[in-house]
N, C-alpha and C positions, 0 to 999 in steps of 0.2 A: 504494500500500500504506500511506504515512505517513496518506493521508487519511482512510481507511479504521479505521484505528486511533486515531486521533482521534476521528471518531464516534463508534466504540462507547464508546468512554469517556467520552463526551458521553453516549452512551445510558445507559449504567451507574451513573453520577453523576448522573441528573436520576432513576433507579428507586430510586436507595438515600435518593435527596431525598425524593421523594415516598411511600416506606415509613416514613420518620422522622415525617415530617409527619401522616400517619394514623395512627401510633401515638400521636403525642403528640394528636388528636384524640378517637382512641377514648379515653384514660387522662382527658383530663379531661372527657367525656361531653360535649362540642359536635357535633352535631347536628341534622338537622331532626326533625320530630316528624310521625306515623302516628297515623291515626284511623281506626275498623273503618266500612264500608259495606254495604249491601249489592248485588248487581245481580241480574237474572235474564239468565241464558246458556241458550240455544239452538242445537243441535242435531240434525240429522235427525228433525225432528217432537217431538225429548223436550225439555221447557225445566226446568231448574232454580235457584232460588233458591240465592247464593250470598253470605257475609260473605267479604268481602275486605281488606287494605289501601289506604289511599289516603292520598296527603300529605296532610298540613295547613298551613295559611298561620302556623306558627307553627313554634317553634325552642327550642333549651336555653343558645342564649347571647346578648350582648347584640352590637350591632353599634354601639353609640353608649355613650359612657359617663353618659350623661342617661337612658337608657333605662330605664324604669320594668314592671317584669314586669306579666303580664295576668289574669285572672280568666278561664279558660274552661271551657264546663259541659260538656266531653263528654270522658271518658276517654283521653289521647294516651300513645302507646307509642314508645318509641324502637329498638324491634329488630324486625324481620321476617324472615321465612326464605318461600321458595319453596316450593309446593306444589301437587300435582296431582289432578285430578279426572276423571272422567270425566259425558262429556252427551252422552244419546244416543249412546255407542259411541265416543264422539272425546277425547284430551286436550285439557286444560285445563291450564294454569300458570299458579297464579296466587300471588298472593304477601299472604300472612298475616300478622298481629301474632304476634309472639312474645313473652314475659315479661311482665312486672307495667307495671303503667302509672307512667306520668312522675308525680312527684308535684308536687304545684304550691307546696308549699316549697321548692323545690329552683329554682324559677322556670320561667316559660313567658314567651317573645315575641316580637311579632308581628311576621313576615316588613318588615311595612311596603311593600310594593311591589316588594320588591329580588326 
């Protein structure tokens, strides 16, 4: 029973850790960053053209204090939400840009390989 209760407070203390931790993420907007694509999805015979999101090899903070932000020429979005479709009679889930785009005063940079 001691062991037991031990753990969950192990379990409790590492969700109230990691609740802390993603709020002080979201508050100072670090992140990766989301660029719109497109694909075609098929169906039961129907195919449709769809805009989607999809990561980008880039991000809203620095991982090096030498790091120099980057110059990139296609619109990145740092929020997305889930969304459904339907193709030929079937869902789809797929997941969307949501809000205004990252602005590149604010900084862009580049994953670097990590």
């Amino acid at each position: 029973m001691k062991k037991a209760r031990i753990i969950l407070t192990m379990i409790a203390l590492f969700a109230l850790l990691a609740g802390t931790m993603s709020f002080k993420v979201k508050r100072r907007q670090l992140n990766n960053l989301y660029y719109r694509t497109t694909g075609n999805f098929s169906q039961n015979g129907a195919s449709r053209n769809l805009t989607y999101a999809t990561l980008s090899p880039y991000r809203t903070f620095r991982t090096d204090t030498w790091e120099q932000p980057v110059n990139v020429p296609i619109p990145l979005y740092t929020g997305t939400t889930q969304s459904t479709t339907t193709v030929g009679g079937a869902f789809y889930f797929i997941t969307v840009v949501s809000g205004p785009a990252w602005s590149t005063w604010l900084g862009i940079y580049d994953d670097n390989g990590q």
